[in-house]
C-alpha positions as CSV (number, residue, x, y, z in Angstrom):
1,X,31.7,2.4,10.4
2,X,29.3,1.0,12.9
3,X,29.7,-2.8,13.1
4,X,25.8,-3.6,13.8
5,X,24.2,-6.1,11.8
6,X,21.3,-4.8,10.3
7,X,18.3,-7.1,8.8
8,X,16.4,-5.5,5.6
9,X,13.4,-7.7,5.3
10,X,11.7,-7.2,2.2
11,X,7.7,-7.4,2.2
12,X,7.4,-8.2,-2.0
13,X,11.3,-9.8,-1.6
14,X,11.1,-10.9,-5.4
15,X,9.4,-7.6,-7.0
16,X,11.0,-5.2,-9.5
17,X,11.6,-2.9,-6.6
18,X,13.3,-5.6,-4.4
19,X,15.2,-6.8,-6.9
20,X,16.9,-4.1,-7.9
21,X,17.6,-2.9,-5.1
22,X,19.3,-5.9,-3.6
23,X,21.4,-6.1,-6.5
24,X,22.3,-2.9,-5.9
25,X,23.3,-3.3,-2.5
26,X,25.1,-6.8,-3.5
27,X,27.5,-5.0,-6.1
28,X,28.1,-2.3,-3.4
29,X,28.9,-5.0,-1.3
30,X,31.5,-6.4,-3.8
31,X,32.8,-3.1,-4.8
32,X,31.6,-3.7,-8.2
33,X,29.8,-0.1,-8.2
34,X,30.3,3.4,-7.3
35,X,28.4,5.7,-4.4
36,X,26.7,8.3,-6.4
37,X,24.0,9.7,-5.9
38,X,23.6,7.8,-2.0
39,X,23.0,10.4,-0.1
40,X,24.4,8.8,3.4
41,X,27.8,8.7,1.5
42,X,28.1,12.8,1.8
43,X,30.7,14.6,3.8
44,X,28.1,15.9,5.6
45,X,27.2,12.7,7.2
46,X,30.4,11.2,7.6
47,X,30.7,12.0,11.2
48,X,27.7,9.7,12.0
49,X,28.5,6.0,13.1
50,X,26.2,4.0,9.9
51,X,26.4,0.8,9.3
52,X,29.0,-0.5,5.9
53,X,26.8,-2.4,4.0
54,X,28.2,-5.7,4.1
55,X,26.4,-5.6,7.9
56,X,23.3,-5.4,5.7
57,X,21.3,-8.8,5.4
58,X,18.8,-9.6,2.8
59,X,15.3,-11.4,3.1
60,X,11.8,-10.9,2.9
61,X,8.2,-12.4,2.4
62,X,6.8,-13.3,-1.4
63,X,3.1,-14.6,-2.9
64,X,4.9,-15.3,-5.9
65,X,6.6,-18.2,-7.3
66,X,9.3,-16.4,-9.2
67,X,13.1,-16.9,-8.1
68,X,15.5,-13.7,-8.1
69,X,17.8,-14.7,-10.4
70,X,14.9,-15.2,-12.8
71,X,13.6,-11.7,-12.2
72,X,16.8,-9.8,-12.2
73,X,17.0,-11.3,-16.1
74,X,13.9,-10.0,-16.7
75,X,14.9,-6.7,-15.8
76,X,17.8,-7.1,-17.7
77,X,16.3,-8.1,-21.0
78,X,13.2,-6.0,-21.0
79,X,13.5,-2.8,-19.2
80,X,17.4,-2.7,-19.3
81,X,17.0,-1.7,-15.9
82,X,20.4,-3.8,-14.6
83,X,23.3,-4.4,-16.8
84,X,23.7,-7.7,-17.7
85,X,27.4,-7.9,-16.9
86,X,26.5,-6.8,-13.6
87,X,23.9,-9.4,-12.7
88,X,26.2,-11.8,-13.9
89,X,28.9,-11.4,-11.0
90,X,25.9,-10.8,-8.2
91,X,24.0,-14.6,-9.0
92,X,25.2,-16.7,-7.0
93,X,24.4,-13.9,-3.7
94,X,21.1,-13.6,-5.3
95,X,20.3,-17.3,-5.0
96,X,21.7,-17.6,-1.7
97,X,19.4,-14.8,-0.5
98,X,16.4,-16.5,-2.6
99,X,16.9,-19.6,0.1
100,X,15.3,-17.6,3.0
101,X,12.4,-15.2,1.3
102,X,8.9,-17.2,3.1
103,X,5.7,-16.8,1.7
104,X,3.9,-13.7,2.6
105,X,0.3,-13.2,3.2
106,X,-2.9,-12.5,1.2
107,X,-5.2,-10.9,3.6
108,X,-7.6,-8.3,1.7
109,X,-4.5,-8.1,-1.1
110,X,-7.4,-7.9,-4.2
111,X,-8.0,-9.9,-6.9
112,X,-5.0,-9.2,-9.5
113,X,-2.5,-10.0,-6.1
114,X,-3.8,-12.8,-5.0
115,X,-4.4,-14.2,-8.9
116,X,-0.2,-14.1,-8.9
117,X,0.3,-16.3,-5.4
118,X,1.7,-19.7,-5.3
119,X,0.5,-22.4,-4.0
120,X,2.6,-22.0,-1.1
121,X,1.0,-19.2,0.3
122,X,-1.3,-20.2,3.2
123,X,-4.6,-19.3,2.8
124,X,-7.9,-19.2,5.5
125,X,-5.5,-17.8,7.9
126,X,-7.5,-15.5,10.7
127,X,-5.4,-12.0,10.4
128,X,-3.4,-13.2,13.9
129,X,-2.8,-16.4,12.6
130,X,-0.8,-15.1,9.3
131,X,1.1,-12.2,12.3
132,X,2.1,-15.1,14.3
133,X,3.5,-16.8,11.5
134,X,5.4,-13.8,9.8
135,X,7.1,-12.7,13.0
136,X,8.0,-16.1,13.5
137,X,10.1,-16.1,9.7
138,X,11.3,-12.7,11.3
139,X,12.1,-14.0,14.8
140,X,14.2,-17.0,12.6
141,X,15.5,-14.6,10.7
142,X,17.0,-12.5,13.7
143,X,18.6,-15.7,15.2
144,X,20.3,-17.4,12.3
145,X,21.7,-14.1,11.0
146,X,22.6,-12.6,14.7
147,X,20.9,-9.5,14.2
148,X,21.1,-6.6,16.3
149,X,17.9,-4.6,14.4
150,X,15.7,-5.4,11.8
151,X,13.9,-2.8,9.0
152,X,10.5,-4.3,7.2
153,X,9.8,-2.4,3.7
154,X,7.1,-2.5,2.2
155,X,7.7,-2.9,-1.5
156,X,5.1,-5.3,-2.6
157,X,2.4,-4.1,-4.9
158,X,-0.1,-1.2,-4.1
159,X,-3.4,-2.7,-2.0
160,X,-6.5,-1.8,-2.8
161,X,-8.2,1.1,-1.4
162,X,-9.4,0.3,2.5
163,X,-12.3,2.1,4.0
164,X,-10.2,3.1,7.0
165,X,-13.6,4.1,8.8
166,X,-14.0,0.8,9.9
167,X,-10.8,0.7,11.6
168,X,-11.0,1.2,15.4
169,X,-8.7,4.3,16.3
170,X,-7.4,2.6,19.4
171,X,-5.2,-0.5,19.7
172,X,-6.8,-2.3,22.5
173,X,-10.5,-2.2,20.1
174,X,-8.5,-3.0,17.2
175,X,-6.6,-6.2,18.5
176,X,-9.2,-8.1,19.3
177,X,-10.4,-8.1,15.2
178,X,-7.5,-9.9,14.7
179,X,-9.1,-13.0,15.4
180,X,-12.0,-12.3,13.6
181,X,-11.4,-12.7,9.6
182,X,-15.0,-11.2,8.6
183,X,-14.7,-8.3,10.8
184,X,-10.9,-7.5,10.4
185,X,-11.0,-4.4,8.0
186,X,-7.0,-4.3,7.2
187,X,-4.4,-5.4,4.3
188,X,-1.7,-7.9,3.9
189,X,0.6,-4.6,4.6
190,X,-0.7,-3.7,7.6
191,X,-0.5,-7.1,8.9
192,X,3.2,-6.9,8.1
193,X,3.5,-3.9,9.9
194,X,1.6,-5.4,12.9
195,X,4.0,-8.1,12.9
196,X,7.1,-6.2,12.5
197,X,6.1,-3.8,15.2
198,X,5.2,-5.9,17.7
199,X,8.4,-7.3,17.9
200,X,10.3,-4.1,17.8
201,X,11.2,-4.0,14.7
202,X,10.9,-1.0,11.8
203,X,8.4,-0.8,9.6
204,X,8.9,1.0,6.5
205,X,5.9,1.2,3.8
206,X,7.3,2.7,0.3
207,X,4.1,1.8,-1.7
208,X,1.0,3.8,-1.2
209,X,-0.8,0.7,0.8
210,X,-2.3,0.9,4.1
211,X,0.5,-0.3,6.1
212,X,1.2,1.4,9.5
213,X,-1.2,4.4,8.6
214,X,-4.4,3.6,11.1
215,X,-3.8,5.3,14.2
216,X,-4.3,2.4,16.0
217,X,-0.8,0.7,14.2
218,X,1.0,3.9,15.3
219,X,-0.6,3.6,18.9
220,X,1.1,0.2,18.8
221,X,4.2,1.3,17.5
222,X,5.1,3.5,20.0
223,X,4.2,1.2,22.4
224,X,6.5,-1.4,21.6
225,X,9.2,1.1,20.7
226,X,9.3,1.9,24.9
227,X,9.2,-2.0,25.6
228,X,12.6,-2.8,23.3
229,X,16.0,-1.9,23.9
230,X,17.5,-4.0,21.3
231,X,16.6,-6.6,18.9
232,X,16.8,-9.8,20.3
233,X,14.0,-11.1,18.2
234,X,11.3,-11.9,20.7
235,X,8.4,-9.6,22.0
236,X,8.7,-7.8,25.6
């Protein structure tokens, strides 16, 4: 097993989705599970070098002022969706992990998303303001975990439908919106991917939000992925 560590930074860090899977990946961690059913634990892909997964470290950004232990009970007690038993034996990882979730962003996230937000989550932020401050959770992230790579996923609630005609097609006539809150046409998600790209990180988006769809995201994507060799978590 490869002995890089590997960041998995959570956009939605305290959802259902999030949730269970990072107590998932804590009782893998502590052996307190089996493999079935993970794909990357077949024979045929036991010649390649992955990661074990206690090189996997948890975090992520949140609107919500929920903790993790309070909504792993929930899915405990109302949708049976992790055993009780279980969650018992993964808390006290669960509350560590809780310490280093930051508030997300807001930007264009609708009505019934931005209703749930604490009061913690910055708000009147120009669309570079709130990138600048999520790579820099990321870039803290990176150096107090020493993290050779780190993957964003997107598994915050689904955005609103964007009218992605209004989205320049090229980077260099995009950027320059960023600045410019009343004329910046994209999502909290793709400002997540933004940030996560321009650093050299992955960007994963599981939910059907905008993410890293405009053209313009994936012109910057691969131009970062040419700039960075590693992960060392500043910008080239």
């Amino acid at each position: 097993m490869a002995k890089t560590r590997i960041g998995i930074w959570l956009v939605g860090a305290r959802g259902g989705v999030a949730t269970t899977s990072i107590v998932g990946l804590i009782a893998l961690k502590k052996g307190l599970v089996g493999t079935a059913g993970l794909v990357s634990q077949l024979q045929q892909f036991q010649h390649l070098a992955l990661s074990d997964w206690k090189n996997f470290i948890v975090s992520g950004h949140e609107i919500r002022n929920v903790s993790l232990v309070d909504e792993a009970e929930r899915l405990a007690d109302d949708n049976r969706a992790i055993d009780p038993k279980l969650l018992a034996k993964c808390r006290s990882e669960l509350k560590r992990i809780d310490q280093r979730i930051r508030p997300g962003t807001l930007q264009k996230a609708g009505r019934t998303i931005t209703a749930l937000a604490s009061k913690e989550v910055p708000r009147g932020e120009s669309p570079r303001q709130a990138i600048d401050r999520l790579q820099q959770d990321l870039i803290d992230f990176v150096r107090a975990e020493k993290l050779q790579h780190v993957i964003v996923v997107n598994v915050a609630s689904t955005e609103p439908p964007v009218d992605t005609t209004a989205i320049p097609k090229s980077w260099d006539a995009l950027e320059p919106l960023l600045e410019k809150p009343r004329k910046c046409p994209l999502p909290a998600s793709s400002l997540y991917a933004i940030a996560a790209l321009e650093l050299g990180h992955s960007y994963v988006n599981f939910t059907p939000s905008l993410g890293s769809t405009p053209a313009a995201i994936d012109e910057l994507a691969r131009l970062h992925a040419t700039r960075h060799a590693g992960c060392d978590g500043t910008t080239g």
